[in-house]
C-alpha positions as CSV (number, residue, x, y, z in Angstrom):
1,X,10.4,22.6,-10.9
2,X,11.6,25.1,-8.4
3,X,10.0,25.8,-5.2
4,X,6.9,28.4,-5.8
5,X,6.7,27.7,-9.5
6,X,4.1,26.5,-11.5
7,X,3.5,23.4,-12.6
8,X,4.0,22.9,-16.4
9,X,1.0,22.9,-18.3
10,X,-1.0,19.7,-18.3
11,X,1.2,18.5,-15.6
12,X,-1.3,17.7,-12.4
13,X,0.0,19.1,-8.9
14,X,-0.1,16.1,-7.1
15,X,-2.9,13.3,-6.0
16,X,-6.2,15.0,-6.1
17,X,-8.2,14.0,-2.5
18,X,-11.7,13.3,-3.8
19,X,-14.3,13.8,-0.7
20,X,-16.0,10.7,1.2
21,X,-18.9,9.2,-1.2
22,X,-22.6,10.1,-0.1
23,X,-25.5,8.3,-0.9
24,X,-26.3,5.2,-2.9
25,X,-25.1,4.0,-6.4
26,X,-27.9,2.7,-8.6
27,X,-29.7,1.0,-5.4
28,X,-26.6,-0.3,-3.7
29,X,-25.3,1.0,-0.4
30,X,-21.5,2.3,0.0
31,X,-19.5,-0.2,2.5
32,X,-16.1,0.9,2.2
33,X,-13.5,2.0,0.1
34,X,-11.0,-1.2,-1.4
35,X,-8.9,0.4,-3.6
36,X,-7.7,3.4,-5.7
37,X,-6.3,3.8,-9.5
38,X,-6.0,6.8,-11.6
39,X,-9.3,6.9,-12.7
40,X,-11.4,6.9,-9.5
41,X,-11.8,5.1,-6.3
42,X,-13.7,1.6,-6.2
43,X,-16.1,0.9,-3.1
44,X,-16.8,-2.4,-1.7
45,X,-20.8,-1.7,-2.2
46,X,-24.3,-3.9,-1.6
47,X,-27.8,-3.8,-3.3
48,X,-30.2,-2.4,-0.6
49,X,-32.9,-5.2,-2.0
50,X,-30.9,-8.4,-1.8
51,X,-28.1,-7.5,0.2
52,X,-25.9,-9.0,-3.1
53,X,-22.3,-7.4,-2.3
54,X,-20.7,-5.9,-5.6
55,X,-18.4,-3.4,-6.7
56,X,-18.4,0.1,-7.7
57,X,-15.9,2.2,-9.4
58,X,-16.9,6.0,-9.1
59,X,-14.3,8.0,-11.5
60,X,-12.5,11.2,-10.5
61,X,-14.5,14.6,-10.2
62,X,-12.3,16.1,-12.6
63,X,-13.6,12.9,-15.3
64,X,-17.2,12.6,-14.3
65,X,-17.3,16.4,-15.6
66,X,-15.9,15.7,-18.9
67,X,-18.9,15.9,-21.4
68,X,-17.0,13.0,-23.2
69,X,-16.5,10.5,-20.6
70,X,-20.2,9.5,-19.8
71,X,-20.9,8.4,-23.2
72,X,-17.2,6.5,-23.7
73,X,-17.8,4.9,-20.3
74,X,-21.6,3.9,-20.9
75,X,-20.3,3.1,-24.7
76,X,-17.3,0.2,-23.2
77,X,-19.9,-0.8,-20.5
78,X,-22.8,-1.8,-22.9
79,X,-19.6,-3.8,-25.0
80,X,-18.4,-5.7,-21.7
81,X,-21.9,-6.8,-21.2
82,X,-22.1,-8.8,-24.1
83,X,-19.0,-10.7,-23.7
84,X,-18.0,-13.2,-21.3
85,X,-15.3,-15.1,-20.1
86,X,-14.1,-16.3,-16.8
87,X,-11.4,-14.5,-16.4
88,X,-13.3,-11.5,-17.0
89,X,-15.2,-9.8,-13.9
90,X,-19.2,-8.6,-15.0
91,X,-20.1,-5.4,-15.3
92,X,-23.6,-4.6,-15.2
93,X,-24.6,-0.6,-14.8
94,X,-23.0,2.4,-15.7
95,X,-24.9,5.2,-14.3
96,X,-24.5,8.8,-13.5
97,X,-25.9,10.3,-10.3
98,X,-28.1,13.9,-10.2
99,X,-25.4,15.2,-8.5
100,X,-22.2,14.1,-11.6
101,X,-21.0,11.0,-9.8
102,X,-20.2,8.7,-12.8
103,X,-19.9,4.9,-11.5
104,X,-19.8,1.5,-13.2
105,X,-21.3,-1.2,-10.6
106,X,-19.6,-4.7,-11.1
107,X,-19.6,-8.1,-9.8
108,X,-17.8,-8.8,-6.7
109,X,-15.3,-11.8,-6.7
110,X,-13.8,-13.9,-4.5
111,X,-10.2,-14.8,-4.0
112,X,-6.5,-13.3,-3.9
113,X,-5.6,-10.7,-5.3
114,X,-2.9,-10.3,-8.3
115,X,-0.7,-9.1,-5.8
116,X,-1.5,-11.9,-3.4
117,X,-1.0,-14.5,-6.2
118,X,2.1,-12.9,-7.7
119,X,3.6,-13.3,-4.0
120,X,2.4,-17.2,-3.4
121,X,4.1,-17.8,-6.9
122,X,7.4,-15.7,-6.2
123,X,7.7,-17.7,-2.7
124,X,7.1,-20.9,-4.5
125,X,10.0,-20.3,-6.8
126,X,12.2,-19.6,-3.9
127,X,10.9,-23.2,-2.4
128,X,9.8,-20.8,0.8
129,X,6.7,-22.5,2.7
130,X,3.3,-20.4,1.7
131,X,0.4,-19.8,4.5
């Protein structure tokens, strides 16, 4: 693409900045923001009752919009519900806000990260000393 050309159709611009998060999600108050993928931004969130921290991925703008998404979202939601495993993180409401934000609230874990992990193991291969 040449400088003050168009971008090809279907072909996004660049990372979309989605404004700060306002409000609650399904009774649980917005800490912070932990992390990013393509689909949304996940907040680091707790239930304004209990004080139970959890998780909360709130998906793009541009998705939330979709007519499609809120019923494939709610659909795989209602599906993770009824299975468990312990290697498999709970998800317990998918819920979409008065003003479009669409946002699955989730059980927070404790622990390292895959990153973290993948790290310890590569040092351990390479006999270097771990903290």
């Amino acid at each position: 693409m040449t400088s003050g050309s168009a971008p090809a159709p279907g072909v996004a611009e660049g990372p979309r900045v989605e404004p700060p998060l306002q409000g609650s999600l399904g009774g649980h108050r917005v800490l912070q923001r932990v992390g990013q993928d393509s689909l949304g931004i996940t907040y680091e969130v707790e239930h304004e009752g209990h004080q139970r921290p959890a998780l909360a991925h709130v998906l793009r703008t541009e998705l939330a919009r979709a007519p499609q998404i809120a019923p494939r979202l709610k659909a795989a939601v209602s599906a993770l519900r009824k299975v468990s495993h312990p290697g498999l993180v709970q998800v317990t409401t998918c819920d979409q806000r008065a003003d479009g934000v669409l946002f699955a609230l989730m059980e927070r874990l404790e622990g390292e990260s895959l990153q973290q992990r993948l790290d310890r193991l590569r040092l351990l291969e390479e006999g270097l000393p771990t903290a």
